[in-house]
N, C-alpha and C positions, 0 to 999 in steps of 0.2 A: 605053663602058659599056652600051652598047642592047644589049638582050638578055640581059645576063646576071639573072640570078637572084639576091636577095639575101633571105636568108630562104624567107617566104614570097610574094615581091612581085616582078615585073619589072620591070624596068628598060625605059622604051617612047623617050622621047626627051627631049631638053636643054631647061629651061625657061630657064635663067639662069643665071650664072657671075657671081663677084663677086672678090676677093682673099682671101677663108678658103677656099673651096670652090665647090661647083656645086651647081644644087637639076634635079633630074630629074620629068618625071611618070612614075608606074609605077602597076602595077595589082595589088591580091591575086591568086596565081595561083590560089585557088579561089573566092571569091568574088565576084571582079573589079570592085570598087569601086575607085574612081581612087585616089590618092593621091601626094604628092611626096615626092623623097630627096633629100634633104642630104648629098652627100658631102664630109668635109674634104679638103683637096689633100695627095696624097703629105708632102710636104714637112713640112707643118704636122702632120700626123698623126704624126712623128718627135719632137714638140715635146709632152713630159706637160702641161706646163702647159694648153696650147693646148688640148689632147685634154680635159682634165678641164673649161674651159671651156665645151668643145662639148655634152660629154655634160650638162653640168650644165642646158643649156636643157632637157633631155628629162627630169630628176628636178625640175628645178621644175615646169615645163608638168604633168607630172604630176601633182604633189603638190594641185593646185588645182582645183577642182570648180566650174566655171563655164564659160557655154555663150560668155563671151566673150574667153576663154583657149583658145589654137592647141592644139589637141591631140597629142600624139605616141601612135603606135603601136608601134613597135618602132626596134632600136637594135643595133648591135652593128659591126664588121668584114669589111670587104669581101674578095675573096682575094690584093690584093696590098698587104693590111693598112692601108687607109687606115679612120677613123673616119667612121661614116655615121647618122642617126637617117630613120627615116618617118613625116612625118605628116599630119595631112590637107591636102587639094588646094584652095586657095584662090579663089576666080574673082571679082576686082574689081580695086579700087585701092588704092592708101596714100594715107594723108590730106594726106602729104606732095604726091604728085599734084594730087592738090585744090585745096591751098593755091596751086600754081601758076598754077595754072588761073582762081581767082575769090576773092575776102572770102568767108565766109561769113556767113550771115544769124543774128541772135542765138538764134533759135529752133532753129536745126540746131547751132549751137555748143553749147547747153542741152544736147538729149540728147545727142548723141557723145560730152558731157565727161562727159554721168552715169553713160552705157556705159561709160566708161573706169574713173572712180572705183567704180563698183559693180564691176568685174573687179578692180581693185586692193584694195580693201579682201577683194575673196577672198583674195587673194597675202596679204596684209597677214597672216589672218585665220590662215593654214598656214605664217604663221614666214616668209615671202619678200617680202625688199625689191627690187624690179625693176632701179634703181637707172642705166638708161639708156633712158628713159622719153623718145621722142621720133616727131616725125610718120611718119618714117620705117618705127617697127615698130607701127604701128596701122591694119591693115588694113581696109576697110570693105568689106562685101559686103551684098549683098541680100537681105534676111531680111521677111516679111509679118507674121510673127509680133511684131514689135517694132515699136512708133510710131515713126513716118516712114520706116519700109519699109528701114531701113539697120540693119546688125549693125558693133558693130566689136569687130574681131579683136586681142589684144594680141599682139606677139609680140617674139621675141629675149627669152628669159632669159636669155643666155646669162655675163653677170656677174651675174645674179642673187644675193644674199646670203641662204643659207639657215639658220634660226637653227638653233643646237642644233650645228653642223659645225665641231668643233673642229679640222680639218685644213681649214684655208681656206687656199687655192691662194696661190702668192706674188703673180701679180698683184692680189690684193685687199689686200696688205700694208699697215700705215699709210706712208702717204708718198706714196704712186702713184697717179695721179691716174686713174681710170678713168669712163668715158662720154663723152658727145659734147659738147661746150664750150656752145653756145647754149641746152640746155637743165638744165645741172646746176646743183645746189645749191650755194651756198658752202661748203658745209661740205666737199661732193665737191670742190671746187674747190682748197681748203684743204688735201686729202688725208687727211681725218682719217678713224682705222680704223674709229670708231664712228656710219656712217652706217647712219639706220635708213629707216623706214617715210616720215615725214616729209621724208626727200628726195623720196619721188614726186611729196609734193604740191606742193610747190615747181615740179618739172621738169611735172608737169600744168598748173600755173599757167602754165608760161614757152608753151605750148603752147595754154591758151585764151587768151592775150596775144596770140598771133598770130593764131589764128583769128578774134578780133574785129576785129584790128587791121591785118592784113595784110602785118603783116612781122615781124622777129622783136623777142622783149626789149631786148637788146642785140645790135649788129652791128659788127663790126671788123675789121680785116686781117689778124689770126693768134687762136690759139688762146691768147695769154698777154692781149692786151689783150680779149680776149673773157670770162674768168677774172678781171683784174683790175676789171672792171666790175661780176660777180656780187658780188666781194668788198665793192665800197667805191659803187660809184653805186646810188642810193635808184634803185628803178623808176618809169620817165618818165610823168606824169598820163597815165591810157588816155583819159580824156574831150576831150585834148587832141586827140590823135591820131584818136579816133573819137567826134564827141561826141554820134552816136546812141546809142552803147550805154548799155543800161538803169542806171541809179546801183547797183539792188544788183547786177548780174553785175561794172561796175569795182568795188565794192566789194570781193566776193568775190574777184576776180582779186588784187587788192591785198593783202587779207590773206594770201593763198597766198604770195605773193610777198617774204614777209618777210624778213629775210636770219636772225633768229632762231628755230628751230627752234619753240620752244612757242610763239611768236607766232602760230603759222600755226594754221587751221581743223583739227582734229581729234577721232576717227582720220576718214580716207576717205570713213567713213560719212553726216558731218557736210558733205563737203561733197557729197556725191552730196543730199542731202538738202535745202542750200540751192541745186541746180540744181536739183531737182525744184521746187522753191515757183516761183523765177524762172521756168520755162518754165510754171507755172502760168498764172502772170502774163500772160507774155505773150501766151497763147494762149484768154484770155477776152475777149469779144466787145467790153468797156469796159476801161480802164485805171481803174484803182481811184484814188480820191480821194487819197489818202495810202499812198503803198505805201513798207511798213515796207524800212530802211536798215537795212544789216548791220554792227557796229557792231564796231570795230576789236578784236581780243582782248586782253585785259591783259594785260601784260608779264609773264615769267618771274621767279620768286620765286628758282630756283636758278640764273639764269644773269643778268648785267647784261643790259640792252639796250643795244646801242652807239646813238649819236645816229644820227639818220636822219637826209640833207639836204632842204631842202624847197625843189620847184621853185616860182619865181616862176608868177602866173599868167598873165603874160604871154610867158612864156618857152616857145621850143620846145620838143619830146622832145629829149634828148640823142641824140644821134646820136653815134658813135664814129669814122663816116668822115669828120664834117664836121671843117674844118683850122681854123674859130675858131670857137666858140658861144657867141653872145654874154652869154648870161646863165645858161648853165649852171654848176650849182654843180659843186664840186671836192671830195673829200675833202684835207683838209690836212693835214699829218703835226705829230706832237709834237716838237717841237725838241729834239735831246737835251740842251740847254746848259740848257733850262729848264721847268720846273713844267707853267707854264699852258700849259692847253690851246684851243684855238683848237674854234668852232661850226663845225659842217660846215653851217649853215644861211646862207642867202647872203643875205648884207650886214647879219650878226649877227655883231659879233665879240668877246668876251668880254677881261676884262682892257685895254679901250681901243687895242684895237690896230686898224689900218683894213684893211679886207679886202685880201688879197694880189688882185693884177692877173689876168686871165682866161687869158694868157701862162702866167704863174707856175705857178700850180694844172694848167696842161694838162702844165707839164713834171714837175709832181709825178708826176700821173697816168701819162704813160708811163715815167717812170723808176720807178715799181710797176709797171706793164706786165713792162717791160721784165726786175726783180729778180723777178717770180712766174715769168716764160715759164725764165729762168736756172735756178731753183730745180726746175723740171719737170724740165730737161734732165738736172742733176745727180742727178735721184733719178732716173730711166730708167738711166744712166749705172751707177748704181752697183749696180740691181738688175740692170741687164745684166751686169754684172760679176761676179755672183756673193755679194752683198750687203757684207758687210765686211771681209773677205779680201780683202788690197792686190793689186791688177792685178802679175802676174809679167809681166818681156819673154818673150816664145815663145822657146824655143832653135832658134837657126836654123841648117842642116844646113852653110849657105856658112861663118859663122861656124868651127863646126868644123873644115870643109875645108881653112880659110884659117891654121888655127893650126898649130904644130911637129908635124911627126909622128912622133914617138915614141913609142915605145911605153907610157910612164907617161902621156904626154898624150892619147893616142887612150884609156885605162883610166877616163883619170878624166871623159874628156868623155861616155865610153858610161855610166858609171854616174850622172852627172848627168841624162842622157836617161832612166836606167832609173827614177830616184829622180823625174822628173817626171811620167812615165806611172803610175808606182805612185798619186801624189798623186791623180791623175785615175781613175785604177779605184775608189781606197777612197771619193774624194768622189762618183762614179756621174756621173760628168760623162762619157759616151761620147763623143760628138762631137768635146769638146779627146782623148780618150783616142786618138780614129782618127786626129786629126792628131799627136796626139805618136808614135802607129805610125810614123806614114808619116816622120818624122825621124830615126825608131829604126833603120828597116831598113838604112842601110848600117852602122850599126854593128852590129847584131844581128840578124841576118834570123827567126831561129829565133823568139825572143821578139815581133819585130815582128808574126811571121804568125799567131802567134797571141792577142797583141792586138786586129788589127785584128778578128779574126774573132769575138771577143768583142763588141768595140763594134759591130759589125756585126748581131750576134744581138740585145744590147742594143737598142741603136735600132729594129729591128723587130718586139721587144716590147713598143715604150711605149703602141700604142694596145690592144694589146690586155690590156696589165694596167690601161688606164683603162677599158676597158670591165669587166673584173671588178669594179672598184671600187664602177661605177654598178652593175651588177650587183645587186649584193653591200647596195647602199643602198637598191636599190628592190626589197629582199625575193625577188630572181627565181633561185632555189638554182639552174632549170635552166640558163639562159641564165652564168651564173656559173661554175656547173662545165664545161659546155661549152666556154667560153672556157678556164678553166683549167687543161683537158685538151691544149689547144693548145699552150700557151704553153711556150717553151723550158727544157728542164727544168733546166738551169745557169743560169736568169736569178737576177739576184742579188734582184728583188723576188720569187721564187717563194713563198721559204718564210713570207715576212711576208703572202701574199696565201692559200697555204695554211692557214696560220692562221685567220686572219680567214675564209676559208669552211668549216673544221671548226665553228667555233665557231659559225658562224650553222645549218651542218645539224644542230648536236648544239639550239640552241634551235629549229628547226622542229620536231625530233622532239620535246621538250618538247610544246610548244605541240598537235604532233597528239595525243602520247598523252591529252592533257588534256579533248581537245574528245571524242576518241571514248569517255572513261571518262565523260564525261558522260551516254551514251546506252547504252554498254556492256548495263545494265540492264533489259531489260525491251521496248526496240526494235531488237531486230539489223537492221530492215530500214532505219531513221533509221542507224545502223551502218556497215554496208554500204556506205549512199550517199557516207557521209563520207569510208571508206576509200576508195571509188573515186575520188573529187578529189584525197585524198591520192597516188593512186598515178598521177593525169593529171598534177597542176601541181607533184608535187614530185620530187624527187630517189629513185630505186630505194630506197635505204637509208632515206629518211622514213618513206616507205610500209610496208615491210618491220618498222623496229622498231618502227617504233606498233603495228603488228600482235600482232608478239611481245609485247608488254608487257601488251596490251588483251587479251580476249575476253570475246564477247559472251553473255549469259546469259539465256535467254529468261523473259518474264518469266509468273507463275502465270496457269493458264488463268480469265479470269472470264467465270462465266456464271450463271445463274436455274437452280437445280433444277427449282423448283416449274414453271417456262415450260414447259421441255422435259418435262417429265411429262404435263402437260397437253398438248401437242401429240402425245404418246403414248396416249395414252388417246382422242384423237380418231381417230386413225389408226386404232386397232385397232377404233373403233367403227362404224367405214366400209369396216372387211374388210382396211386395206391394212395386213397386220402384221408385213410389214417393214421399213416405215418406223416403227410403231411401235415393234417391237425396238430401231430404230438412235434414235429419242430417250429411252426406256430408259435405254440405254447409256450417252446421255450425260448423263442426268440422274444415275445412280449416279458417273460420274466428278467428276461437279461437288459431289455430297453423294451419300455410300453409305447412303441410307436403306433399309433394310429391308424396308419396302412398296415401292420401285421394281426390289427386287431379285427380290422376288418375283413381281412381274405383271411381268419380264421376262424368268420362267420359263417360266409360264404362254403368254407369245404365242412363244418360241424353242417349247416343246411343240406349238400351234397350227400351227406353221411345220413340225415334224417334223424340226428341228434338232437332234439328239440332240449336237452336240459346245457348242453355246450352253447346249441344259439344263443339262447335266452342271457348266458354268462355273459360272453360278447357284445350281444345286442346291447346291455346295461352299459356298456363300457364304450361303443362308438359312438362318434359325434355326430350330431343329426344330422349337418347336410350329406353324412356317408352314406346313412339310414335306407332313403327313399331306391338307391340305386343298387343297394346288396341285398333290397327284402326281394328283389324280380325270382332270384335264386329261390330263396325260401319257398318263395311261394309257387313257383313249379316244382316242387318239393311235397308240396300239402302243408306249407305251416304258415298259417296267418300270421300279421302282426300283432291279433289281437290274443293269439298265443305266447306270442313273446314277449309281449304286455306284462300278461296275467302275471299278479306277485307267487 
């Protein structure tokens, strides 16, 4: 990729590679301001879903107005069709780095967590829930302009949850567990479709958990018993684990930490607001006599609150890799045989029953482990499968080979092949379509070759109708129809993508005729300007029929008679009388008074203008006539010159 040109940016050399893609450093090729590209890998840029995933970081990043939000500049298709966005060039670390590196101190926890929550509550503020909020995608750079000389960066929207998007991608489906296990919400965890805002703060808590604490929330050997922990272990005392830190920062951390949605601090704001006080705190020369405690939120009126377990205070953090903890409590399950239900509070056991053994409650827990990690697999399983539609066996070509050959049998096997590739064109599944080709051609070459040729086309359409899409969502008519100039013209999304950009240039040209009929009126030069953006950032036909629809109409000349008369009158009183002529002139244009028409007879005669008098002359009223011709006619100009037609 070095050297080539994408857009308007080059391509200079390899920053980093990962398993989606590769990020490059490149330069504007006119302004030549650095900047990095994101490119998706071949492969994955075959894959809509993936595509719309990618592009989606670059319509959120967008949509958000904050200086500690990753910026995107441009977006679109490289030439051997892989999906790419540009945006700016990063120069530090991830705080993940950091945390490897050292604890950090309460005071540097305060702002980076307020940097954070002040950037999310912008997300918040534009409909976007972040929704994989972890050390990983929060960069820190060097910024003077901000207290403690440190900026951080949020980044990766790329599951981002944007409201208002009623075609939400199927990895966001209810059931599917999406983000990174140590930092998600239960509710993420749970799979449930309606996760909002209040997961971030959750997954922000799990992340000043560690930053205080120096390791994570919860820690475990797979991604189910890590999951199973969010759902049902109360989070471990932080005073335990660090019992410098300040009572309201465990406070606040706790509260975030809640496993009930409206339990927790909110919106963002709220708790940007309660870091701000704490780093107040701590960064005053006394610690204050009584410093006010953050005081747990009241329970949800529309949701129960499930019991919480309560750690002994002698007991250590739960730890997930330890093999016996000795007085860690357990979530205990409801027995289906009966009613009562059992305290998840340790060595409280309701209905007189004596607390189950530490053994017991461990095999609870990982037999939930183990039924949540189960449940992940089955819902991957079936969304990889194509959601509810039963898994067919593939028809296999040896199969065929191996059966009678005759000729009713070789009929009916080829039209079973033709009847499964059909299923695969109408459902637009290309991929199964090229391998149901490829079992097709001994029996039907004709039909096979141009199958394949189809899924072929297919497939190397899918990023670039994902890029129309974004296109098409982030207002950009050109960058849209350019794309959809491209795009193959038998692709079976065409005509549903044609659509949807008619319809959005038939509302731009709305929108321009509206702005330009606004000034139409009276400023054609406010006009103008407008058309001209119109005819830079939009589509030829924008430009064009706003034009058509609009024209501009200049609007009445205003000005002082009385001004210009009088600066007529000074002029000719100074000799210079053809500049008094010419404010005459324009004081009769402004008001046709009678006396300006006349004394701008008088100085056109003075002047020896005989085609001026003669103008005038037609236009004063006679009894003015007899006593302004004395002029003329010491001049040399008769009246029977100023007569003449």
């Amino acid at each position: 990729m070095q050297g080539v040109l994408l857009g308007n940016y080059r391509i200079l050399e390899k920053l980093g590679e990962g398993g989606m893609g590769e990020v490059y450093r490149g330069r504007h090729e006119t302004l030549g301001h650095p900047v990095a590209v994101k490119i998706l890998r071949p492969e994955m840029s075959r894959n809509a879903d993936v595509v719309k995933r990618f592009f989606n970081e670059a319509v959120a990043a967008t949509s958000i107005r904050n200086p500690s939000i990753i910026q995107i500049y441009d977006f679109g298709t490289t030439p051997d069709g892989s999906a790419y966005f540009v945006m700016e060039l990063l120069e530090g670390e991830s705080l993940m780095t950091r945390l490897k590196q050292r604890r950090l101190g309460d005071a540097e926890c305060c702002r980076l967590g307020r940097q954070v929550a002040n950037a999310l509550h912008a997300a918040h503020a534009a409909g976007i829930t972040h929704r994989d909020l972890k050390p990983d995608n929060l960069f820190l750079i060097a910024d003077t302009e901000v207290p403690g000389g440190e900026r951080v960066k949020v980044l990766d929207f790329g599951i981002a949850k944007l409201a208002g998007d009623s075609h939400e991608p199927s990895m966001t489906r209810t059931g599917l567990v999406m983000g990174t296990p140590l930092y998600m919400s239960p509710e993420q965890c749970r799979g449930a479709g309606e996760v909002d805002s209040r997961a971030d703060i959750y997954s922000l808590g799990c992340i000043l958990f560690r930053m205080v604490c120096g390791r994570p929330l919860f820690d475990g050997h797979g991604a189910g018993e890590i999951i199973g922990a969010h759902l049902h272990l109360p989070p471990p005392d932080l005073r335990t684990i660090a019992p410098d830190v300040p009572p309201q920062l465990a406070a606040l951390i706790g509260q975030m930490l809640a496993k009930q949605p409206d339990a927790r601090p909110q919106p963002m704001a709220a708790v940007s607001r309660a870091l701000d006080e704490i780093l107040r705190t701590l960064e005053e020369p006394a610690p204050r006599a009584s410093a006010p405690v953050l005081q747990p939120m009241p329970p949800s009126t529309s949701q129960p609150r499930l019991p919480q377990p309560q750690l002994h205070p002698q007991a250590h953090p739960p730890s997930l890799a330890q093999h016996q903890p000795p007085s860690l409590p357990q979530p205990l399950l409801r027995s289906p045989l009966s009613s009562t239900t059992l305290s998840d509070s340790a060595g409280i056991v309701s209905a007189g029953r004596a607390p189950a053994p530490a053994s017991t409650n461990r095999r609870w827990f990982v037999l939930g482990g183990l039924v949540v990690a189960g449940a992940i697999i089955a819902i991957v399983a079936v969304v990889a499968a194509g959601g509810s539609e039963p898994a067919k066996a593939p028809i296999s070509y040896d199969d065929i080979a191996a059966s009678p050959s005759t000729n009713a049998t070789a009929a009916a096997m080829t039209a079973q092949v033709e009847a499964e590739c059909a299923r695969h064109r109408t459902a637009q599944k290309w991929a199964d379509l090229a391998r149901c080709a490829d079992q097709l051609a001994p029996l039907n070459a004709g039909l096979a070759k141009q199958l394949t040729e189809r899924a072929a086309q297919e497939i190397k359409a899918v990023p670039r109708a994902a890029t129309i899409e974004v296109a098409l969502r982030a207002n950009d008519l050109l960058r849209a129809g350019a794309e959809l100039d491209q795009l193959w013209a038998d692709s079976a999304v065409r005509p549903k993508l044609q659509a949807a950009y008619d319809a959005a240039e038939t509302a731009a040209i709305e929108d321009a005729v509206a702005r330009l009929e606004h000034v139409s009126r009276g400023d054609c030069k406010q006009y103008n300007q407008l058309l001209a953006e119109e005819q830079t950032f939009q589509p030829p036909r924008v430009a064009a029929e706003a034009q058509r629809q609009t024209k501009c109409t200049p609007a009445p000349l205003r000005c002082d008679a009385d001004v210009l008369a009088g600066n007529g009158m000074n002029a000719y009183s100074s000799g210079a009388y053809a500049a008094s002529l010419a404010y005459y002139e324009a004081a009769i244009a402004c008001r046709p008074d009678p006396s300006f028409v006349q004394k701008a007879f008088v100085v056109a005669c003075n002047l020896n203008n005989l085609r001026k008098a003669k103008t005038h002359w037609r236009r004063m009223l006679f009894p003015s006539r007899a006593q302004a011709l004395e002029v003329c006619v010491r001049n040399g100009i008769t009246e029977d010159q100023l007569s003449a037609p």
